[in-house]
C-alpha positions in Angstrom: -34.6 -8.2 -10.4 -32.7 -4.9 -11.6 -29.7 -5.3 -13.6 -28.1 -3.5 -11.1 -29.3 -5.3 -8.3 -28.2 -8.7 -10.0 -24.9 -7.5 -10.8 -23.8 -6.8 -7.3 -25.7 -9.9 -6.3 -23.2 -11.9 -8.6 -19.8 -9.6 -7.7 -20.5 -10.0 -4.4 -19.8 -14.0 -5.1 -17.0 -13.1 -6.9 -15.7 -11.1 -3.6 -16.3 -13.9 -1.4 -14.7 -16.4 -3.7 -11.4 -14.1 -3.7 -10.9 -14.0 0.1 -10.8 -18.0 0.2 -7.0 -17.1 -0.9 -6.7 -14.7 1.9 -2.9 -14.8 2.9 -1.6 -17.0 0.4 -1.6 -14.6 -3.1 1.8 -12.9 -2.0 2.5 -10.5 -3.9 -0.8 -10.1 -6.1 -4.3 -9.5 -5.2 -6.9 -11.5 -4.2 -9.6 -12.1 -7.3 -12.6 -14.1 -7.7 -14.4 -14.5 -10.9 -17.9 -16.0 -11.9 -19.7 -16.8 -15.1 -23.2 -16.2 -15.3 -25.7 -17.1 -18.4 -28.8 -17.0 -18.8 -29.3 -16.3 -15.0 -27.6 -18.5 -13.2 -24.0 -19.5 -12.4 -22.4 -21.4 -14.9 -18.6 -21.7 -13.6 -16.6 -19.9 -11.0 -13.0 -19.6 -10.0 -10.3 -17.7 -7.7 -6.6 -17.2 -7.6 -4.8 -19.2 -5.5 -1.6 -18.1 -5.1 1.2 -16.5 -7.2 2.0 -18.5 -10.3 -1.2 -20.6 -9.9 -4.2 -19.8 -12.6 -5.7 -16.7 -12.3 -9.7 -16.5 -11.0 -10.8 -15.4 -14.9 -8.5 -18.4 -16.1 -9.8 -21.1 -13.3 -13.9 -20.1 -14.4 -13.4 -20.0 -18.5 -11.4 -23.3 -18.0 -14.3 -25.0 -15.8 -17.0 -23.3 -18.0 -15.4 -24.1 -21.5 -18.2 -24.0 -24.3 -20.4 -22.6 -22.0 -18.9 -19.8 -21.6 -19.4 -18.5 -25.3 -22.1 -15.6 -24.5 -22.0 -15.3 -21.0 -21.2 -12.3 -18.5 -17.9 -12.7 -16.7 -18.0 -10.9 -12.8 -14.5 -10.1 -11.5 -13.2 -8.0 -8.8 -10.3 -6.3 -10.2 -9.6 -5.5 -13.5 -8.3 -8.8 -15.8 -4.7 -8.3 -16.5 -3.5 -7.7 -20.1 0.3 -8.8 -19.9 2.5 -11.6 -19.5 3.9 -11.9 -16.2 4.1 -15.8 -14.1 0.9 -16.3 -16.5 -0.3 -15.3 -19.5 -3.1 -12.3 -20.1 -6.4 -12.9 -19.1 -7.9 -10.4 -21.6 -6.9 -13.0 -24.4 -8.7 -15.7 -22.9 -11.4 -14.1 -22.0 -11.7 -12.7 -25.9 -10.8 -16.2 -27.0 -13.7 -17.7 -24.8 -16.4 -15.6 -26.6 -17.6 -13.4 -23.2 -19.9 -11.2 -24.2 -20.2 -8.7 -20.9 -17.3 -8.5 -18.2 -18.4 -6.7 -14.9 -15.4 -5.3 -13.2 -15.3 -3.8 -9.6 -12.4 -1.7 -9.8 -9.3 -0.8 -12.3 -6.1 -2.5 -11.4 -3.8 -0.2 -9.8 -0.8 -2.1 -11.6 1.0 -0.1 -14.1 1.4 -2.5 -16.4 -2.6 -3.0 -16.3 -4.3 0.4 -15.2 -7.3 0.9 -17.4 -5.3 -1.1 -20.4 -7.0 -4.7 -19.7 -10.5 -3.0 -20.0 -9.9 -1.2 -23.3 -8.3 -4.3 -24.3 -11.7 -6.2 -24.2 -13.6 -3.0 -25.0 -11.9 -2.8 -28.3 -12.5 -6.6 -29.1 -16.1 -6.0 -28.6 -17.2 -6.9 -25.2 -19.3 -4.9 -23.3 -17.4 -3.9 -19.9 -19.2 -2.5 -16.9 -16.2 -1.3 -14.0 -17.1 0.4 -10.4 -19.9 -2.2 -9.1 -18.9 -2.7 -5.5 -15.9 -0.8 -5.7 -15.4 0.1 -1.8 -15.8 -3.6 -1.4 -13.6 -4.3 -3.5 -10.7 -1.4 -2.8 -10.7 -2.7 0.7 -10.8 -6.3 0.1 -7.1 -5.5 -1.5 -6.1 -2.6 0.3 -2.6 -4.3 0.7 -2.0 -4.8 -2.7 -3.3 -1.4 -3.6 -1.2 0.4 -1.8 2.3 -2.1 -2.3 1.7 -2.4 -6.2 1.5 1.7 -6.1 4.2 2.6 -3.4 6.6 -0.8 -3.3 6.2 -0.8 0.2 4.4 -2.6 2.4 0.0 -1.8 3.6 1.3 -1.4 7.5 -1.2 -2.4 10.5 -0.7 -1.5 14.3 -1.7 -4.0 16.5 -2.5 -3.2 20.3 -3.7 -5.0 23.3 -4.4 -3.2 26.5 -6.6 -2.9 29.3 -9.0 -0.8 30.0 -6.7 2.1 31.6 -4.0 1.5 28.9 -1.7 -0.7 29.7 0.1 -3.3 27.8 1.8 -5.2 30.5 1.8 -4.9 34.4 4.7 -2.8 36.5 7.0 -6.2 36.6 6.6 -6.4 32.8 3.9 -9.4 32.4 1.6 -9.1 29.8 0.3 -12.9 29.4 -3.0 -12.7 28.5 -4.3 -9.3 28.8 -6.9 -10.1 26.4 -9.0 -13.1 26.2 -9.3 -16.3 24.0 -11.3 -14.9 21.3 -9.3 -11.8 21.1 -6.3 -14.3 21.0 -8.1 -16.4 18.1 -8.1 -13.0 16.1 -5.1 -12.0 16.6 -4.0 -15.3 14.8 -6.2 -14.8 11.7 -4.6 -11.4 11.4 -1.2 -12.9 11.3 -2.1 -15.9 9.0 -3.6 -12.8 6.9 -0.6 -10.7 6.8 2.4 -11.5 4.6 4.6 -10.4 7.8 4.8 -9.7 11.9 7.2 -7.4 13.2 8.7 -7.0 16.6 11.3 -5.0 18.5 14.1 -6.3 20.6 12.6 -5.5 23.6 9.3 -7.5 22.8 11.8 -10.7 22.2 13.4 -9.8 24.9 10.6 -9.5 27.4 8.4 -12.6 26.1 10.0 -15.0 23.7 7.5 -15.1 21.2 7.2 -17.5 18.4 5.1 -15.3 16.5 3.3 -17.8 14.2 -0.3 -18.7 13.3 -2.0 -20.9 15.4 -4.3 -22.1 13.7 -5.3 -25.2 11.6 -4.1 -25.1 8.1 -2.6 -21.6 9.3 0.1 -20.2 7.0 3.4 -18.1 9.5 4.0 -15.2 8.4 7.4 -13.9 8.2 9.1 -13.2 11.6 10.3 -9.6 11.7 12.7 -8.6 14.5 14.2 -4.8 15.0 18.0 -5.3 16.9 19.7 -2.3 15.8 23.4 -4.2 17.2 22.2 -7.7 16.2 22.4 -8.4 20.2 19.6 -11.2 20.7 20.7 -14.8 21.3 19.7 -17.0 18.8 18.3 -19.9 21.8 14.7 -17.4 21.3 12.2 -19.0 20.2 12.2 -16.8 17.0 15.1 -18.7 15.8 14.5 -22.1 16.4 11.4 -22.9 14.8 10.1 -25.3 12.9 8.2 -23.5 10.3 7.8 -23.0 6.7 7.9 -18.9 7.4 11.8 -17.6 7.5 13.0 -14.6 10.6 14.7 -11.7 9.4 16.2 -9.2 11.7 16.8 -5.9 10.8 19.7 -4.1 12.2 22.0 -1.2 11.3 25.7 -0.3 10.3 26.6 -0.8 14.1 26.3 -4.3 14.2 29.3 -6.3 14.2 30.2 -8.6 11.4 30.7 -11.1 13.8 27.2 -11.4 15.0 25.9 -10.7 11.5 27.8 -13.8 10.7 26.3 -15.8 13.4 22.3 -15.2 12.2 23.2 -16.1 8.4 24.7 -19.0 9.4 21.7 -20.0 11.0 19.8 -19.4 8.2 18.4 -15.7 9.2 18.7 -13.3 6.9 19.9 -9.6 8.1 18.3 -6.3 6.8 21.1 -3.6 7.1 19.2 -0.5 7.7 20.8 2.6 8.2 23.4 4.0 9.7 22.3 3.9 13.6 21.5 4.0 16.3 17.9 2.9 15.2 16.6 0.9 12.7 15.7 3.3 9.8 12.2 2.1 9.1 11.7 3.9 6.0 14.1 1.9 4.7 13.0 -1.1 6.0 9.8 -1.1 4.9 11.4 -0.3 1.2 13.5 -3.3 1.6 10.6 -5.5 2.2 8.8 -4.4 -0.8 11.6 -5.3 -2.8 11.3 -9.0 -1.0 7.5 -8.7 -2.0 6.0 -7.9 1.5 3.1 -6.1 0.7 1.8 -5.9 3.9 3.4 -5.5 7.7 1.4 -6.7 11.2 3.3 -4.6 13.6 3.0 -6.2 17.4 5.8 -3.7 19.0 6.1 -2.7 22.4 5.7 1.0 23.0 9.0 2.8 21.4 8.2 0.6 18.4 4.3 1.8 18.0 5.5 5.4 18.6 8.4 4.9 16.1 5.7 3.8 13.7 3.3 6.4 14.4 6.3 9.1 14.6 7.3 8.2 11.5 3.7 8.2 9.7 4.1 4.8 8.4 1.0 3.2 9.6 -2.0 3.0 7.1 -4.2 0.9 9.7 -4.8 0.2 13.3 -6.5 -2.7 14.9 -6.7 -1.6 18.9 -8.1 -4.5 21.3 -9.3 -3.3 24.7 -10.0 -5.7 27.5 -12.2 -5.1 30.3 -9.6 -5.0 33.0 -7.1 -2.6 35.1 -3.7 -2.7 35.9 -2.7 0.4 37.2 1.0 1.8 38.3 2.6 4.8 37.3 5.3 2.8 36.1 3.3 0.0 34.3 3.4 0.6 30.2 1.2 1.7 27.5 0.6 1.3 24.1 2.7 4.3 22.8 5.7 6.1 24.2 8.0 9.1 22.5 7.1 12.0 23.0 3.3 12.5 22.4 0.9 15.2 20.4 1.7 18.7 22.2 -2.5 19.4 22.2 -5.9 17.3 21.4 -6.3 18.9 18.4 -2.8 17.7 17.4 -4.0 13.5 17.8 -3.7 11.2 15.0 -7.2 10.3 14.5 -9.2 7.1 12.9 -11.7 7.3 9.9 -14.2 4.8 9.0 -13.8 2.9 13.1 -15.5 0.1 13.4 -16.0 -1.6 17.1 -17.2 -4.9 17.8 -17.1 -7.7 20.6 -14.6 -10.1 20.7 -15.5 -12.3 23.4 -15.5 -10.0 26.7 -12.9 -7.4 24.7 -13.5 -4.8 22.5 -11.6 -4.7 19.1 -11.3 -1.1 17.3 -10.1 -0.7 14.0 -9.7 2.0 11.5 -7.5 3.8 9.2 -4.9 6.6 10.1 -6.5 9.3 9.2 -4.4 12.8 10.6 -0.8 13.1 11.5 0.9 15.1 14.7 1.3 18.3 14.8 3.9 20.6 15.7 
């Protein structure tokens, strides 16, 4: 076997190791570590969640002697600072590794090429870029929080076949079917957050959580620009673990503001009116450690989203059926892309089945045009 060939056979482990944590490392990255000597797997470990042992820390410590001569395979670069643990670097050095194989450089600051010269000047050999795509995508949310301090932003859709996300009198339960529905949960379990607008609480009283077993809620998101919704929604009474927020602006009274913190909501002032400033929104959960947003918005949301050129992903599921009506809604309202040319387009789309549905996803790749 190739040394090259081996080494993506054994970070590949380390990459399915790290997404066992998937949802539940708010706010750092998933990583997944192995320890390999003498050709075969000696010890292996992931990260949790925040505060727990990091993956290098969970493999050295299951490994102990053992580990004196072996090669370490990691997905991300090991840390080399003190933050709710201590540096990995030093362990590793103290452990006696004698190669580390790295996918990719942390994008952290405080890390950023500094944890591989840190081992490198100790005298280990380090390898970095094996399965790199893999493993840029794997932690595409914490890429792009740890760099920008804002939230990785997806746009979920469901419509049918001739666009539409609801019928003329407003129903929309179930345009797409149970396996699309199963999805949808795993995406929300995934994400740190959901979001919503007014209209979507309005309309169908979600509850917004995860339902699925051993499931972690994300945070429930709500846009009310005037703090107007009644607090008998769903959104408000549940018995979860996962808080609501609603984000509203200067306009809404301090009487209904009141109201939602004494219930136990807490309120994201943004902006001045009428609308939500979502710019700011999505700045404010980044300092609350969101690193990543599900968006589940009706159509002035989606366009506000798009408008704005705040959405780094889309997931789009299509079911095989037709509404019709001029007056029946689609995914996207405002005021549209003047030509064809002009569309926001998708790079690197994937399509698959979902049951009898379709499920598109892909990465924003242009912007409107004037």
């Amino acid at each position: 076997m190739a040394g090259r060939t081996r080494d993506e056979i054994y970070m590949r482990q380390a990459l399915e190791l790290a997404l066992r944590a998937r949802g539940r490392t708010r706010p750092n990255p998933m990583v997944g570590a192995v320890l390999v000597k003498e050709g075969r797997v000696i010890a292996e470990g992931y990260h949790r969640q925040a505060g727990m042992p990091h993956a290098e820390i969970e493999a050295l410590r299951a490994a102990g002697e053992r580990a004196r001569g072996a090669t370490l395979y990691v997905n991300l670069e090991p840390c080399c600072h003190v933050g709710r643990t201590g540096p990995c670097t030093e362990a590793i050095i103290a452990a006696g590794v004698k190669r580390v194989v790295v996918a990719m450089e942390d994008p952290n600051p405080l890390v950023a090429g500094k944890g591989v010269k840190t081992l490198r000047e100790a005298g280990i050999e380090v390898q970095v870029g094996v399965l790199e795509p893999e493993a840029r995508r794997l932690n595409e949310a914490f890429i792009k929080y740890i760099t920008t301090r804002t939230p990785f932003v997806v746009l979920k859709v469901a419509m049918t076949l001739d666009g539409k996300i609801a019928t003329r009198s407003g129903a929309s339960r179930w345009i797409t079917g149970a396996e699309a529905r199963a999805y949808v949960h795993q995406l929300r379990a995934t994400y740190d957050a959901i979001l919503v607008g007014k209209g979507t609480v309005l309309q169908d009283d979600p509850s917004l959580t995860a339902r699925l077993p051993g499931g972690r809620d994300p945070v429930r998101i709500a846009l009310d620009s005037r703090a107007e919704l009644s607090l008998t929604h769903r959104l408000f009474r549940l018995d979860s673990p996962a808080p609501t927020w609603v984000a509203v602006t200067e306009r809404a009274s301090s009487e209904r503001l009141k109201m939602l913190r004494d219930q136990g909501v807490e309120v994201l002032v943004c902006g001045p009116g009428p609308r939500v400033d979502l710019r700011l929104l999505l700045q404010e959960l980044g300092k609350r450690e969101i690193t990543s947003l599900l968006v589940e918005g009706g159509a002035t949301v989606n366009a506000s989203f798009l408008d704005g050129r705040l959405v780094d992903k889309v997931v789009w599921l299509v079911a095989p059926k037709i509404f019709g009506g001029l007056s029946a809604p689609s995914p996207v309202a405002g005021e549209g892309v003047p030509a064809p040319e002009a569309a926001w387009r998708l790079r690197e789309l994937t399509v698959r089945r979902l049951g009898e549905d379709f499920c598109f996803e892909g990465y924003l790749d242009g912007v409107k045009g004037d």
